[in-house]
C-alpha positions in Angstrom: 17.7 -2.5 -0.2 14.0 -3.9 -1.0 13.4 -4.7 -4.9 9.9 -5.7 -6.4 9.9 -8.0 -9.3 7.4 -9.2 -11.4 9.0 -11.9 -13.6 6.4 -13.0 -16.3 3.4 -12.1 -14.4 -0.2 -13.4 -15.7 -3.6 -12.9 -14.6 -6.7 -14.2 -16.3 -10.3 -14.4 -15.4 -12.5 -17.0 -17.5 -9.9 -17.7 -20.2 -9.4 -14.0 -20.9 -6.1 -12.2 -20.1 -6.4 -9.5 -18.3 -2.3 -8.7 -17.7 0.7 -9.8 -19.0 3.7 -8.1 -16.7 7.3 -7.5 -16.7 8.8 -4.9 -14.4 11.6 -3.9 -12.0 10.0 -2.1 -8.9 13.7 -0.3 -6.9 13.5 0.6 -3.5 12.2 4.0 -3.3 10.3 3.9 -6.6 6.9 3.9 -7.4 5.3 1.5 -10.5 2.0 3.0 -11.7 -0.5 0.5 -13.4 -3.3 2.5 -15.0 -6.6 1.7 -16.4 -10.4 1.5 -16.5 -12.7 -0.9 -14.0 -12.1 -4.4 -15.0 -8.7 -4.2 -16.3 -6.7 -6.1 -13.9 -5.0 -3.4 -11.7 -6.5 -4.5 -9.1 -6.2 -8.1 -9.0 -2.3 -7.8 -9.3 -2.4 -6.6 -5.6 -4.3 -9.0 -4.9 -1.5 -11.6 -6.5 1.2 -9.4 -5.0 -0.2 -9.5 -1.5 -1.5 -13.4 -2.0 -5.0 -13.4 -1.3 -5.9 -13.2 -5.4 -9.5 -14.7 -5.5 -9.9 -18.8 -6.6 -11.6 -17.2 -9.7 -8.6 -16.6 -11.4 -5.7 -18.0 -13.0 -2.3 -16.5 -12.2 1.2 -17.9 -13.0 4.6 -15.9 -13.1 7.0 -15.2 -10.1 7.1 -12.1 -7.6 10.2 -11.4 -6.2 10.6 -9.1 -2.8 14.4 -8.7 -1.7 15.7 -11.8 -4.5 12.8 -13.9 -2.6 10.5 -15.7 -4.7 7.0 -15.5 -2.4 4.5 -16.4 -5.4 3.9 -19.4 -3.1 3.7 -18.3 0.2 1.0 -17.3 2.1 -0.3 -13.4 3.0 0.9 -13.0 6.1 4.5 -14.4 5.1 5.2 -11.8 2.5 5.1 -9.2 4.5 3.4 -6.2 1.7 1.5 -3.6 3.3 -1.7 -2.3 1.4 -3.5 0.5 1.4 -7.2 1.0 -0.1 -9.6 3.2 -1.0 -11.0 3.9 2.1 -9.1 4.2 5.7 -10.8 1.2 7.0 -9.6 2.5 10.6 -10.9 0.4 13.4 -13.8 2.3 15.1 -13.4 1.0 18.2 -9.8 1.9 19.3 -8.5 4.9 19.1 -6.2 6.3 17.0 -3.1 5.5 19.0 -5.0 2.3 19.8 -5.4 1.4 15.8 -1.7 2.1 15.2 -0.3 0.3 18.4 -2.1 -2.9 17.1 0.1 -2.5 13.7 3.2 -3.5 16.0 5.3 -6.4 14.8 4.7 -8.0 18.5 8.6 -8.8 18.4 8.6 -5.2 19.6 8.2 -4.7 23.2 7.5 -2.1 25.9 7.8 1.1 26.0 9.6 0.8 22.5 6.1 0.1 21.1 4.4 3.0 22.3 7.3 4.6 21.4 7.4 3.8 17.5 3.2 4.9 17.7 4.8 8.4 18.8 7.3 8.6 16.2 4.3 7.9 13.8 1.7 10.3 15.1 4.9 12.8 14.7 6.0 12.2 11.2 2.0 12.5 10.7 1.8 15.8 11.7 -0.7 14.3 14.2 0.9 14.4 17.3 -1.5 15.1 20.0 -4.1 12.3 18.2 -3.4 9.6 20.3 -6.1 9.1 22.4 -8.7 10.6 19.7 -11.6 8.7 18.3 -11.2 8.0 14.7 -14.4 9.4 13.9 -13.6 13.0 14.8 -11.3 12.6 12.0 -11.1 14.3 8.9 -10.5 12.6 5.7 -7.0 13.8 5.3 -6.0 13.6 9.1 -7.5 9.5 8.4 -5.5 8.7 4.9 -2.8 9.9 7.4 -3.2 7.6 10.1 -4.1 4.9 8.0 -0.6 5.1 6.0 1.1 5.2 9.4 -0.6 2.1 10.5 0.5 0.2 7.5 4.6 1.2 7.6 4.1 0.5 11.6 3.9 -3.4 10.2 7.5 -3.1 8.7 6.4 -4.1 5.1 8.7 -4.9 2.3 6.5 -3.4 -0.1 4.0 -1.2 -0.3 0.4 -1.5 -2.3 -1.8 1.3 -3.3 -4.8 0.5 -4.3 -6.4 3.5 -5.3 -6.1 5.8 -2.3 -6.2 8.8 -3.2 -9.9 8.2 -4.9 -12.6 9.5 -2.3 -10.6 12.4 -1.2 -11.8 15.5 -2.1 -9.3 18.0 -4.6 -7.9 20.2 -2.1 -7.1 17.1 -0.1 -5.8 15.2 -2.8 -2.4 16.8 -4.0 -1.4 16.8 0.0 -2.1 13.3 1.1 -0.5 12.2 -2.4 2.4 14.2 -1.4 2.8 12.6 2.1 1.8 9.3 1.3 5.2 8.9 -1.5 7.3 11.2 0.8 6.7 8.0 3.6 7.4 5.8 0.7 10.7 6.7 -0.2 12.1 8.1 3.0 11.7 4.4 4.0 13.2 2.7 0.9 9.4 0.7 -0.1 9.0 -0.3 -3.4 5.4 0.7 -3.9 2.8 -0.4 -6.3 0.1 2.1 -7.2 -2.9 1.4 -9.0 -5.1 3.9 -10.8 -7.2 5.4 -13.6 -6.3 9.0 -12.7 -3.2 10.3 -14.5 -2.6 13.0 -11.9 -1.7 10.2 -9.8 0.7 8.5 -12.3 2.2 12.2 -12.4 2.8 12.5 -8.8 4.1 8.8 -7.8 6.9 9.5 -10.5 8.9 6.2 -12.3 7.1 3.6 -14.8 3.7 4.0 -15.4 2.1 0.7 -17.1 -1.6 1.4 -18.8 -4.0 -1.8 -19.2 -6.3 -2.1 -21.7 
């Protein structure tokens, strides 16, 4: 089972503070970190993924599975992160953008196989060979999510995601994105300034000044 810790986890920018964290992220749970622009939430993905800026000052272990991977480079961790906006790759098509999410251990037909289990759980299954433009911003929030569990992470980030989707878009991508979550064990780190969010991940909600 995957565990996320933050032992004594400090960020600063300039001399200032900007978090001081403690917390116990289980496999299956969601930690919210709330707060306005500014406050930090954030750069702790950025710390949690490793590719926190130079700018700032960080000290204070991450655990992922009793591993201590404050040291180790992005790719190494093996966190999956997903932002604001899909960032789909507008040249491949949708099956295209989620093959290229294979570990490349995988091989064959197994890889094109794992693409259809993903289209599936998606709701999406016929979407292979569509261009990611003719998407819609729910149908790409989808994909996008897919493409990151395709990678196998040991954690999942969430950087605001839910943001520039529109209301009656929101509550359902929300819905699907923590279903994925916890049907494959993630700890996931969510960071947000709208409560509605906090509500909907469920588990420890810290607020930053």
């Amino acid at each position: 089972m995957s565990a996320l810790i933050y032992d004594g986890v400090r960020i600063a920018l300039n001399g200032r503070t900007l978090l001081d964290i403690q917390a116990n992220v289980e496999a299956g749970q969601t930690l919210t970190i709330m707060g306005p622009s500014g406050s930090g939430k954030s750069s702790l993905l950025a710390y949690t993924g490793g590719f926190l800026g130079p700018a700032f000052e960080a000290s204070g272990a991450i655990l992922l599975n009793g591993q201590d991977v404050t040291q180790l480079p992005a790719y190494r961790r093996h966190t999956g992160i997903l932002f604001q906006d899909p960032l789909l790759f507008p040249h491949m098509s949708v099956g295209g953008n989620l093959i290229f999410a294979v570990p490349q251990s995988i091989r064959g037909a197994e890889r094109d196989e794992r693409v259809a289990q993903a289209l599936a759980h998606a709701e999406l299954p016929d979407f292979a060979d569509r261009d990611p433009a003719t998407l819609s911003g729910g149908q790409k929030a989808r994909v996008a999510l897919m493409r990151v569990l395709l990678a196998e992470p040991k954690a999942l980030l969430l950087d605001e995601p839910f943001s520039k989707l529109d209301s009656g878009l929101r509550d359902q991508v929300r819905s699907f994105v923590f279903a994925e979550a916890k049907r494959q064990n993630l700890p996931t780190v969510l960071v947000t300034h709208d409560e509605a969010d906090a509500e909907a991940a469920g588990g420890q909600v810290i607020a930053l000044g």
